[in-house]
Backbone bond lengths (Angstrom), bond angles and torsions (degrees), N, CA, C in turn:
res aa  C-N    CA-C-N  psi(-1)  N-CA   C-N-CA  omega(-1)  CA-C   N-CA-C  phi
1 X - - - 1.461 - - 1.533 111.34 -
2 X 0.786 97.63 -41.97 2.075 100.11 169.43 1.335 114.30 -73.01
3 X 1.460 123.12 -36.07 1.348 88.89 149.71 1.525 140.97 -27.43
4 X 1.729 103.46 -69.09 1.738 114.88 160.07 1.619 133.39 -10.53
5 X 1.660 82.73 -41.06 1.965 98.33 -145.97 1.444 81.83 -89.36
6 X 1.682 121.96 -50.13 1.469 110.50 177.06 1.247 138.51 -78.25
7 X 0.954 101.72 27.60 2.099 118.97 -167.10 1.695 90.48 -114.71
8 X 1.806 108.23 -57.04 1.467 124.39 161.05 1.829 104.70 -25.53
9 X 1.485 94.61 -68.89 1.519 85.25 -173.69 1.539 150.58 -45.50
10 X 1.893 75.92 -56.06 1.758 82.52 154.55 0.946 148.93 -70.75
11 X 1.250 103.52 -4.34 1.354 128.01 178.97 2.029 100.04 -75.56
12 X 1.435 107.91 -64.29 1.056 101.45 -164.07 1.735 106.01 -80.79
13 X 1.539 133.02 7.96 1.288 137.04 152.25 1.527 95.90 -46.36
14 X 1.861 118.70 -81.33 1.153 114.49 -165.33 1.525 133.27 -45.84
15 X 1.586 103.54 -40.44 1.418 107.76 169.76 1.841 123.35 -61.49
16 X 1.678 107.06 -31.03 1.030 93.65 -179.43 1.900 122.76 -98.22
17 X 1.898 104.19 7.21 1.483 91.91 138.65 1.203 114.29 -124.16
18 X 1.143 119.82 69.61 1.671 131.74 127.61 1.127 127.98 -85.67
19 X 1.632 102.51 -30.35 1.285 119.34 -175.03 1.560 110.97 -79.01
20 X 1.447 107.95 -30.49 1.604 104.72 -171.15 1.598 115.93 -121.06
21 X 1.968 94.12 20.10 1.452 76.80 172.59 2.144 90.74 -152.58
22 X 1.762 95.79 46.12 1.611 118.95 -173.05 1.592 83.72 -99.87
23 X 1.458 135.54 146.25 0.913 109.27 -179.00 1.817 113.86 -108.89
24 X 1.677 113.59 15.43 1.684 137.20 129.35 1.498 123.54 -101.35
25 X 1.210 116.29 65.23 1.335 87.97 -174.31 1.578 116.92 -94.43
26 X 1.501 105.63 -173.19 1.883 106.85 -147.24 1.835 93.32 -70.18
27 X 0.836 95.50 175.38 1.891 102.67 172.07 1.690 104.22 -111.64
28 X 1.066 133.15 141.28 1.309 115.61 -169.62 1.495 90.98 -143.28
29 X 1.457 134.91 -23.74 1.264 133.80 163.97 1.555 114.13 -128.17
30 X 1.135 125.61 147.31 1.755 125.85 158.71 1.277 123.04 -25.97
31 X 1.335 129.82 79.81 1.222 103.76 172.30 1.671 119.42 118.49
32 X 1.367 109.71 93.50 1.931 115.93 -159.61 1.447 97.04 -46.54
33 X 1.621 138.17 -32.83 1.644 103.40 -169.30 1.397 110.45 -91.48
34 X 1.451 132.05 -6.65 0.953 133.24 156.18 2.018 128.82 -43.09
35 X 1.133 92.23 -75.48 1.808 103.67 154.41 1.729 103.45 -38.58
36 X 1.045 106.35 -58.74 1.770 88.64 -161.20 1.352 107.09 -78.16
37 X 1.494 115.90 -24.14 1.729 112.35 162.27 1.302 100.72 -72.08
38 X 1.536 155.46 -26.97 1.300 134.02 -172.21 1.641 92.21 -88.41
39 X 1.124 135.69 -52.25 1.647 131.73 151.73 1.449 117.78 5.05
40 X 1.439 115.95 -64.58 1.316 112.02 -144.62 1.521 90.54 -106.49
41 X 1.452 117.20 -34.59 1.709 112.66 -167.78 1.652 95.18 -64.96
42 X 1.530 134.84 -41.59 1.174 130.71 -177.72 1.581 96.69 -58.93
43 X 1.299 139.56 -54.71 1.421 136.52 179.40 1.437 111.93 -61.30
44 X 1.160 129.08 -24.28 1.766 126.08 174.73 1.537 108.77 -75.51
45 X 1.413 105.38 -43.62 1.779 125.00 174.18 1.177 107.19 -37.44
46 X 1.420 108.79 -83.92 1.404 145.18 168.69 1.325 99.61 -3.63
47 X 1.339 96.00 -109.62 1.641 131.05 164.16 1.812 106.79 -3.79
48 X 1.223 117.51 -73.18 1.307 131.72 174.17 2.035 110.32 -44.00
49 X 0.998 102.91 -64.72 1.306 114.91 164.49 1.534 127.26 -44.53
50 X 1.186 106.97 -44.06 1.863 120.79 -177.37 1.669 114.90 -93.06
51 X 1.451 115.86 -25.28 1.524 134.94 155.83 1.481 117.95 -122.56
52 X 1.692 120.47 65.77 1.455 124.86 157.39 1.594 116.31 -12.42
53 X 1.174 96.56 -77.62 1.447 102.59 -160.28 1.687 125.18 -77.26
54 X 1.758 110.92 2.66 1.271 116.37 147.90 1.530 141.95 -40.55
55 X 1.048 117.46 121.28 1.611 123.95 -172.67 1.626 94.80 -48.98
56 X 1.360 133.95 146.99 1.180 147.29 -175.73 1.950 103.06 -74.16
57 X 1.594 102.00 -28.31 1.567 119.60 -176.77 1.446 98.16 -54.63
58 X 1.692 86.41 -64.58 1.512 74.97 -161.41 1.672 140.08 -95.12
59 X 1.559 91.27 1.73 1.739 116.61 157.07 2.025 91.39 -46.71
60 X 1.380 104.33 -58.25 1.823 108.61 -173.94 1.440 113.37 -45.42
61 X 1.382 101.16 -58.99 1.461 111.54 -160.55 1.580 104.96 -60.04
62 X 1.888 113.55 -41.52 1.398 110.57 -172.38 1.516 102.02 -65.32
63 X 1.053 120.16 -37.40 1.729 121.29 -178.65 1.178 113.32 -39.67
64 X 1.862 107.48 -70.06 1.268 131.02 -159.73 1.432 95.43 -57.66
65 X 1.561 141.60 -59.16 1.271 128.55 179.16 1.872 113.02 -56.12
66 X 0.898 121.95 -41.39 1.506 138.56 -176.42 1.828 97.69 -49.40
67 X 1.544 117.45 -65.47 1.723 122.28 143.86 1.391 118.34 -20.14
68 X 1.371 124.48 -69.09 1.213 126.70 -170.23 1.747 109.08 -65.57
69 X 1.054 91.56 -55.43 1.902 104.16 177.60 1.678 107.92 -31.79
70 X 1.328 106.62 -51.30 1.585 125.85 -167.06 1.642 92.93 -72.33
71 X 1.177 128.77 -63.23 1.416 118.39 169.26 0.641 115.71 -43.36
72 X 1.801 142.21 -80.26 1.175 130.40 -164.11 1.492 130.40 -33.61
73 X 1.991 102.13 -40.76 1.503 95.66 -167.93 1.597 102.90 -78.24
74 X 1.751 113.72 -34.60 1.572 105.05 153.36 1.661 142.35 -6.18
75 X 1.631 87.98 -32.50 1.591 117.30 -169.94 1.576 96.16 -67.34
76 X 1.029 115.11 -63.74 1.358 139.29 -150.34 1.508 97.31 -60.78
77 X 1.213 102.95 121.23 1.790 122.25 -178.32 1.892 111.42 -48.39
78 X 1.595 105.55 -43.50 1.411 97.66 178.25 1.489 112.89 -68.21
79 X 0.951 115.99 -14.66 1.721 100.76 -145.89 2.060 86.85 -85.24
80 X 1.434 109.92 -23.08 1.849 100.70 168.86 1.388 100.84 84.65
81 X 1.139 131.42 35.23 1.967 146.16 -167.90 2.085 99.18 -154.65
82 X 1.273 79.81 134.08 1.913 94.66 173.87 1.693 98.93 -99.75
83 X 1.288 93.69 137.74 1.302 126.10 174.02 1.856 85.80 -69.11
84 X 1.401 108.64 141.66 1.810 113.71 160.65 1.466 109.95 -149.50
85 X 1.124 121.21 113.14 1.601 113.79 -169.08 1.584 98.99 -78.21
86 X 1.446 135.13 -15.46 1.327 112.96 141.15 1.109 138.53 -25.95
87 X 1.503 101.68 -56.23 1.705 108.17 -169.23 1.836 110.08 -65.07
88 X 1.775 116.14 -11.56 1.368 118.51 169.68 0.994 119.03 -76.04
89 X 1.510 110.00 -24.27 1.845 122.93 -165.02 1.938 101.82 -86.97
90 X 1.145 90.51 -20.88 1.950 105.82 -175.07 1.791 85.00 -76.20
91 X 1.583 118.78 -71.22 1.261 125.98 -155.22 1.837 87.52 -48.18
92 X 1.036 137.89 -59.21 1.503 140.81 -121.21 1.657 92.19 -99.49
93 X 1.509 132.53 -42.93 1.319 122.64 170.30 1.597 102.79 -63.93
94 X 1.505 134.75 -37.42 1.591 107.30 -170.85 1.040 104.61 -71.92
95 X 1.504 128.12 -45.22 1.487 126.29 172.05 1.404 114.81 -33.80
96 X 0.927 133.85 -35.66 1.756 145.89 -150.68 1.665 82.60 -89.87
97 X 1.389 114.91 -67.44 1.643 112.30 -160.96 1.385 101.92 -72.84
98 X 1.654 124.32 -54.17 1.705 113.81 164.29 1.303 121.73 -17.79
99 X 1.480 129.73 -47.67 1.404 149.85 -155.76 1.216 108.99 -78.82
100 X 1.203 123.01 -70.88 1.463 161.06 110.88 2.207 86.04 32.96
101 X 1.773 104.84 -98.29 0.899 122.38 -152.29 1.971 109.63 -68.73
102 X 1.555 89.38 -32.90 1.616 86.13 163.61 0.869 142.93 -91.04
103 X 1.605 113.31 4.27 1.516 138.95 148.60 1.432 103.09 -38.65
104 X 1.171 105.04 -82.18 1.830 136.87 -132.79 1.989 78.70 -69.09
105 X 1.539 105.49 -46.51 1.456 107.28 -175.63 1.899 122.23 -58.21
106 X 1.331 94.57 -47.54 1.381 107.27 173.17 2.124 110.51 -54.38
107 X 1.352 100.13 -41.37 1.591 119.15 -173.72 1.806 98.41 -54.21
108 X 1.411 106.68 -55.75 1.425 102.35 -175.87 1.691 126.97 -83.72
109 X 1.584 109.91 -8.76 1.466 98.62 -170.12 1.892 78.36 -110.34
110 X 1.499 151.62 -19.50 1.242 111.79 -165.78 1.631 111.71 -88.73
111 X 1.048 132.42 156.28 1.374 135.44 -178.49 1.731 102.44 -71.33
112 X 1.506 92.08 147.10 1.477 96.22 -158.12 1.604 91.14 -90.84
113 X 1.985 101.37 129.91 1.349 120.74 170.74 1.264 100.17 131.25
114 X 1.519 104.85 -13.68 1.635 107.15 -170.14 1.441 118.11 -69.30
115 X 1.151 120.04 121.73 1.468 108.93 -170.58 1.644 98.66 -104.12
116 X 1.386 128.19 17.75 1.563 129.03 167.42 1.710 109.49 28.28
């Protein structure tokens, strides 16, 4: 099954910089920090799900740079996208509650000893 979750992932890495580095890309909710909080909590989910036994840190830490990465190239005059260090502070709280919730989730459905 983790196979699944990490095929899932990369999968939804690519889609979500298409999305933030397309220089129209689609609107899929109201409102840019919305998308990039529904963005990243599906990538904290994910992530958590497809590597169990990952430290919750550093599921964060790879995110939180993965956020920054996407800004930075944002930066860049060709690409026709604004850099918003909001839109990191959006990515980094869903991550936090994603983490958070697929913790507590993972805690109650795996059988205890399971090191997944």
């Amino acid at each position: 099954m983790t196979i699944l979750f990490r095929t899932l992932f990369w999968l939804a890495v690519a889609v979500t910089l298409y999305f933030a580095w397309a220089p129209q890309p689609p609107q899929i909710l109201p409102g840019d920090k919305y998308q990039h909080a529904l963005a990243f909590a599906a990538l904290a989910t994910i992530a958590t799900l497809g590597w169990p036994g990952m430290r919750w840190w550093v599921t964060a830490a790879l995110l939180a740079a993965f956020g920054g990465l996407i800004e930075l190239v944002q930066a860049i005059p060709a690409i026709h996208r604004d850099a918003d260090v909001h839109d990191w502070y959006a990515d980094m709280i869903a991550v936090a509650v994603a983490l958070l919730l697929s913790h507590l989730l993972l805690r109650l459905i795996r059988p205890r000893g399971w090191k997944g």
